[in-house]
C-alpha positions as CSV (number, residue, x, y, z in Angstrom):
1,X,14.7,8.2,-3.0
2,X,12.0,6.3,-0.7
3,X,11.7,2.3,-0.9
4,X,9.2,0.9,-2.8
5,X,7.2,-2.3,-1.5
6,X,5.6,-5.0,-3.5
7,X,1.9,-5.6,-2.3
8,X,3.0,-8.6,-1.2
9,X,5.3,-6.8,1.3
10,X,3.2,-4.5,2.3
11,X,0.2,-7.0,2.7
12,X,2.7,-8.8,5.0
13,X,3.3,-6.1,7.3
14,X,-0.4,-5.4,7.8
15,X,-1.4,-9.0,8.2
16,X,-3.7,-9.2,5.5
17,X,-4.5,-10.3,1.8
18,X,-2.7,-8.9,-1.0
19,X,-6.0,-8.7,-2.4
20,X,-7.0,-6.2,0.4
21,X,-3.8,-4.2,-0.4
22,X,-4.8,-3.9,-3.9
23,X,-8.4,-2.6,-3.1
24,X,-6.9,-0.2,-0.9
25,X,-5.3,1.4,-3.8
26,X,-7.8,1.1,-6.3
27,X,-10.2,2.9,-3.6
28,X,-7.3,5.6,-3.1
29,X,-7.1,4.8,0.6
30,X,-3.7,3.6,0.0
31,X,-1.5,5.6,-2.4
32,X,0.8,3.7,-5.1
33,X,3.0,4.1,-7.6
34,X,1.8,2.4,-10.7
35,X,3.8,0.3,-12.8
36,X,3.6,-0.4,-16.6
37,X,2.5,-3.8,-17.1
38,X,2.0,-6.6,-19.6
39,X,0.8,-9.1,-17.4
40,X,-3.4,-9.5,-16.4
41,X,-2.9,-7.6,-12.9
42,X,-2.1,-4.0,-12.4
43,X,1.5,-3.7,-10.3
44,X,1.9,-1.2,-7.7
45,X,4.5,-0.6,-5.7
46,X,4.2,1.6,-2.2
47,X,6.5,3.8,-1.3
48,X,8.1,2.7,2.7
49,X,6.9,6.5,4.1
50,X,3.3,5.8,2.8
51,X,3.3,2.5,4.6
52,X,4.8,4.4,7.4
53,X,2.1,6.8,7.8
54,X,-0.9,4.2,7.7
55,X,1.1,3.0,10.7
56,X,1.4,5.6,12.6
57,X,-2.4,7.2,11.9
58,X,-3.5,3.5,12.9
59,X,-1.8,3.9,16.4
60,X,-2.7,7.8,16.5
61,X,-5.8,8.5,15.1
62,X,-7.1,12.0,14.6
63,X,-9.9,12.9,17.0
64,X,-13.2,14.0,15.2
């Protein structure tokens, strides 16, 4: 089973806002595991490989 990351985590790692983490997902440029909720804010969690892969395409990008 893969790790799961708050967006707090993962907004950590990327040095940026958790705010930028969650528009990533809402956008679908960053794929999440949605969590039920009863609280105002949506929760996601993202899976380590995800994260993982962002990384690596950010120091390998694909050639057009």
């Amino acid at each position: 089973m893969s790790e799961l990351l708050t967006v707090a985590e993962v907004a950590e790692i990327l040095r940026v806002d958790d705010t930028t983490v969650r528009r990533w997902v809402k956008q679908g440029a960053l794929d999440a595991v949605i969590l039920p909720h009863v609280n105002e804010r949506q929760a996601y969690r993202i899976k380590r490989e995800t994260l993982n892969r962002v990384l690596s395409d950010s120091i390998n990008p694909t050639k057009a």
